[in-house]
Structure formats: C-alpha cells, structure tokens
C-alpha positions as a Markdown table, in Angstrom:
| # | Residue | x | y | z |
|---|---|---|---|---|
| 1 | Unk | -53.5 | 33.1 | -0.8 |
| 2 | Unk | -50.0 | 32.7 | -1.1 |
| 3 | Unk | -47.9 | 29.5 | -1.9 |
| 4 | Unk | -45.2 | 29.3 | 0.7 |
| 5 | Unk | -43.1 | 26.5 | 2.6 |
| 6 | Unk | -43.8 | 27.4 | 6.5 |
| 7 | Unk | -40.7 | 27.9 | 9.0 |
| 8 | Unk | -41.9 | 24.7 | 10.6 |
| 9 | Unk | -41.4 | 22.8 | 7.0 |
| 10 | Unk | -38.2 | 24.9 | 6.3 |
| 11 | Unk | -36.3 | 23.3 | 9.9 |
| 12 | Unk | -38.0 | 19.8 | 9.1 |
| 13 | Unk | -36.2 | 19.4 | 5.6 |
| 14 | Unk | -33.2 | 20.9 | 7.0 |
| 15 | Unk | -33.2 | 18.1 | 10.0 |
| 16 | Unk | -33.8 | 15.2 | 8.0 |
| 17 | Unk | -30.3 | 16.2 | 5.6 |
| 18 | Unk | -28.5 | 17.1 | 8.6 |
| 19 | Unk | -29.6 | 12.8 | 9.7 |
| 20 | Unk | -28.5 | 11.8 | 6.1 |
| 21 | Unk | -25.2 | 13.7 | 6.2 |
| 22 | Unk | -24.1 | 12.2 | 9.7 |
| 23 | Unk | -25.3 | 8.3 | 8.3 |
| 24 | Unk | -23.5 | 9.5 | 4.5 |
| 25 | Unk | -19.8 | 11.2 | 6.2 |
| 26 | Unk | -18.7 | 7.9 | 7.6 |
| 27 | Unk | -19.0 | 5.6 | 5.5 |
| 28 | Unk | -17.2 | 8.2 | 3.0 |
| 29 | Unk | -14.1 | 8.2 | 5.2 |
| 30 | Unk | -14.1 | 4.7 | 5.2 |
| 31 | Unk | -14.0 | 4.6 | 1.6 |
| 32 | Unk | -11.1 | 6.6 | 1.2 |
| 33 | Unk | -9.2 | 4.5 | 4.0 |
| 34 | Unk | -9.9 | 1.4 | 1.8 |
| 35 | Unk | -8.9 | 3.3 | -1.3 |
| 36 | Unk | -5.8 | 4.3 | 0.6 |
| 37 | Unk | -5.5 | 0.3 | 1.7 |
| 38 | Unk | -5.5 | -0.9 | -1.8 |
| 39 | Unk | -3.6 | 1.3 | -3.6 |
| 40 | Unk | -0.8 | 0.7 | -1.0 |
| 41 | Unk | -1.2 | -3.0 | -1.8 |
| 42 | Unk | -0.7 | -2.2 | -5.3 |
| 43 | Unk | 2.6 | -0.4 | -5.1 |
| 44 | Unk | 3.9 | -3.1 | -2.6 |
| 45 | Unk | 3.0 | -5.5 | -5.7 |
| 46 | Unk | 4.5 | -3.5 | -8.0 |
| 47 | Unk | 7.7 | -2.4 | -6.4 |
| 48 | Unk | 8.6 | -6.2 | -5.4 |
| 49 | Unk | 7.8 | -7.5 | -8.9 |
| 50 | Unk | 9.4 | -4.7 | -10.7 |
| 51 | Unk | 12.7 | -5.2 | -8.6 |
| 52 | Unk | 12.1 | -9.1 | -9.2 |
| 53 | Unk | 12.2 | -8.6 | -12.9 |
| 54 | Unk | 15.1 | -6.5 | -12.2 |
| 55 | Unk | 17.0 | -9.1 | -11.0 |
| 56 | Unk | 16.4 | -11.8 | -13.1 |
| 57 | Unk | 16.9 | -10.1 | -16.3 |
| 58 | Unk | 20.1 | -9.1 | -15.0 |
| 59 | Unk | 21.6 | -11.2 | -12.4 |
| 60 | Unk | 22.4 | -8.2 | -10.3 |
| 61 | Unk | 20.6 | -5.5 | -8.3 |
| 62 | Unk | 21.9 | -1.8 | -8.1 |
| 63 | Unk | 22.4 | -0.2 | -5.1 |
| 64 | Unk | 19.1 | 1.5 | -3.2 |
| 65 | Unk | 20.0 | 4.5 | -4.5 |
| 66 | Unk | 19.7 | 4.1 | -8.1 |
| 67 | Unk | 16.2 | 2.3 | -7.4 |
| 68 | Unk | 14.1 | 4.7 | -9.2 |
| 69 | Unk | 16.0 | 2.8 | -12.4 |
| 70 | Unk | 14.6 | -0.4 | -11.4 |
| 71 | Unk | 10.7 | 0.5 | -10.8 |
| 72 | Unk | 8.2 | 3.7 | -10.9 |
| 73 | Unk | 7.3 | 3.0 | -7.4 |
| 74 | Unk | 9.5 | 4.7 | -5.3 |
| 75 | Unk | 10.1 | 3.2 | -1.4 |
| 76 | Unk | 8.7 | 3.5 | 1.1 |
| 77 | Unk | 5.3 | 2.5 | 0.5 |
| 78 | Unk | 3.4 | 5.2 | 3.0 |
| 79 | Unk | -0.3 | 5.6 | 4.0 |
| 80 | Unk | -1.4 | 8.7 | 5.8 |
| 81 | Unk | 2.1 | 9.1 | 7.1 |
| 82 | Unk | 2.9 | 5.3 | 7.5 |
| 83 | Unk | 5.6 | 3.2 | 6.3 |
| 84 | Unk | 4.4 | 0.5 | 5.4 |
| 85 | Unk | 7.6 | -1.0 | 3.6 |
| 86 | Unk | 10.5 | 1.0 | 3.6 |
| 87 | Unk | 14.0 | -0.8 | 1.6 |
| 88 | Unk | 17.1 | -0.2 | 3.9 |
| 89 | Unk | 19.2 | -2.1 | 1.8 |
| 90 | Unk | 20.0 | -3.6 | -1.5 |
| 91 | Unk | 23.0 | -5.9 | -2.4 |
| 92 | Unk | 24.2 | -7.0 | -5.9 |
| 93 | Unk | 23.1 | -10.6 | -5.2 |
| 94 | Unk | 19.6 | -9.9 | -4.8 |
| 95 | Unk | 18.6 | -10.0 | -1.2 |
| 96 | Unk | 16.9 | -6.6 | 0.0 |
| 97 | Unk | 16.4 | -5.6 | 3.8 |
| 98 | Unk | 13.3 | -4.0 | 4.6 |
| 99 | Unk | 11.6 | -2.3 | 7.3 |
| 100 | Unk | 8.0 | -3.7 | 7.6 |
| 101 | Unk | 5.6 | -1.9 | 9.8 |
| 102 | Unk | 1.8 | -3.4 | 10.5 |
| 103 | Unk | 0.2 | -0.8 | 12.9 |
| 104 | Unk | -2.6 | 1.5 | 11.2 |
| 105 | Unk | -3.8 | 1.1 | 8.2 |
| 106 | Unk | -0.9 | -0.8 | 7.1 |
| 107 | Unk | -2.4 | -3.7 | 9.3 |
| 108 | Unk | -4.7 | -4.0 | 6.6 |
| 109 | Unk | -2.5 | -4.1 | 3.8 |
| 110 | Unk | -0.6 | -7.4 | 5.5 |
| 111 | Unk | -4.0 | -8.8 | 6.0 |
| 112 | Unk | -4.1 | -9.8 | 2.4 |
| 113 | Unk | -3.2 | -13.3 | 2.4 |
| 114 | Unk | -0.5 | -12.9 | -0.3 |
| 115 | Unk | 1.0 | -9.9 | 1.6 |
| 116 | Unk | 0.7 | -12.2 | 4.7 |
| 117 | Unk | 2.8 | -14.6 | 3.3 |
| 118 | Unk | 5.6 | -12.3 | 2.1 |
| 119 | Unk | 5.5 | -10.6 | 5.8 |
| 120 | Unk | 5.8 | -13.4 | 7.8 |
| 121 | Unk | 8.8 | -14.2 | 5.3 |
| 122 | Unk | 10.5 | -11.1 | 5.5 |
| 123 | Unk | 10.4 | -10.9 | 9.4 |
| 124 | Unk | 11.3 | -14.8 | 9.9 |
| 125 | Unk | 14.5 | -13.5 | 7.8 |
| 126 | Unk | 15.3 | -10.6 | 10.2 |
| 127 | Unk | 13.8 | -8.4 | 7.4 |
| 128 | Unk | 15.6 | -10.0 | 4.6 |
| 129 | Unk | 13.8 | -11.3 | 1.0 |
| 130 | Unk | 16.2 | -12.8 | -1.3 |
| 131 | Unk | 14.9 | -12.6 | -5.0 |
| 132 | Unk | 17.9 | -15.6 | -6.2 |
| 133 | Unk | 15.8 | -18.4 | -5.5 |
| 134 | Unk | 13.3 | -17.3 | -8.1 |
| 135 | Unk | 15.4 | -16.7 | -10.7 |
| 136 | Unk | 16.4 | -19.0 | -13.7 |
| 137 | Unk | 20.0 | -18.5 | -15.1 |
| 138 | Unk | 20.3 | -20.6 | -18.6 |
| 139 | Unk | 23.6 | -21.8 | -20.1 |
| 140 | Unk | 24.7 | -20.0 | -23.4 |
C-alpha cells in the first residue's frame, strides 16, 4: 500500500495557510507604516537639534541652501510621499519658517507629545521657530 497525502488533505493544508496569510499580511503593513512613523520622528529630531547646535555654536545660521552643511538630514522630512516638515526659510538670526503638514501618516508623527509641542509652536508662530532663545552667548 502506498504512503500518500490525499487531494482532500493537499486543499485542506493549502486553505488553512491561505487563513494564516490573510491574519499575517496586515499586520505586516502596519509594521512598516510604524517603521515609516518613527523613523520620520527621528529625522525631525535630528534635523532640528542638528540645526540647533548649529546655531549656538555659531551665532548664525546659513542660508537653506547650504543646509546639508549644517545636518545629514536633508528637508523635507517625507513619508510615503508626504511632507511632513519641509524648511522654506532660514535667516542668519536663527528663526526658520517651515511648512508643517499633519494629514496621513504624518498625523502620527505630531502625535508624539514632544512633536506636539513643537507643532502647536511652529503654527501659533505662522510657521516660524526661533532657535535664539535657547542659545547661551558668554562674554570673552
């Protein structure tokens, strides 16, 4: 007698991965969207602190042009085609004029409390953030 998986078998096996692909897909998706999410949030961090640092080391910003001298993290700040923060505008004082956008999946990002803060900033400023009043000039 031979030792053989029936047709009937065969379709049952190939059911039951077809049910544990449809539950497994989704929730993969969603992982890459909250990848997506974070990293975003960590390039926002990054590109504000770098040009921070910037600034207070020097007591002057470039123009937006020569940003890539100031930080690795080029604006804007996109996810899946998004802008999430875009920087129209540098001046040499320090204040930069950005474009923040919240629909998508940069909603999420601004949902972090501290990019919640920094948000509601920005926009009460008609899209202005001044880095001066965190910087300390000392006396020689």
């Amino acid at each position: 007698m031979k030792k053989a998986f029936t047709m009937i078998e065969l379709i049952f096996v190939i059911v039951i991965l077809g049910i544990l692909a449809s539950v497994a897909l989704p929730k993969l998706a969603a992982t890459r969207d909250d990848a997506e999410i974070v990293k975003a949030a960590t390039n926002i961090n990054i590109l504000l602190s770098d040009l921070k640092t910037y600034y207070l080391t020097r007591h002057k910003m470039q123009d937006i042009s020569q940003v890539n001298n100031m930080t690795n993290v080029l604006p804007p700040v996109i996810i899946k085609g998004n802008a999430c923060l875009r920087i129209l505008h540098i001046t040499a004082d320090g204040v930069l004029t950005m474009d923040i956008k919240d629909d998508g999946l940069c909603a999420e990002v601004w949902k972090f409390s501290k990019f919640k803060d920094l948000k509601d900033k920005v926009l009460s400023n008609g899209g202005k953030l001044d880095l001066a009043p965190m910087s300390v000039k000392f006396n020689s």
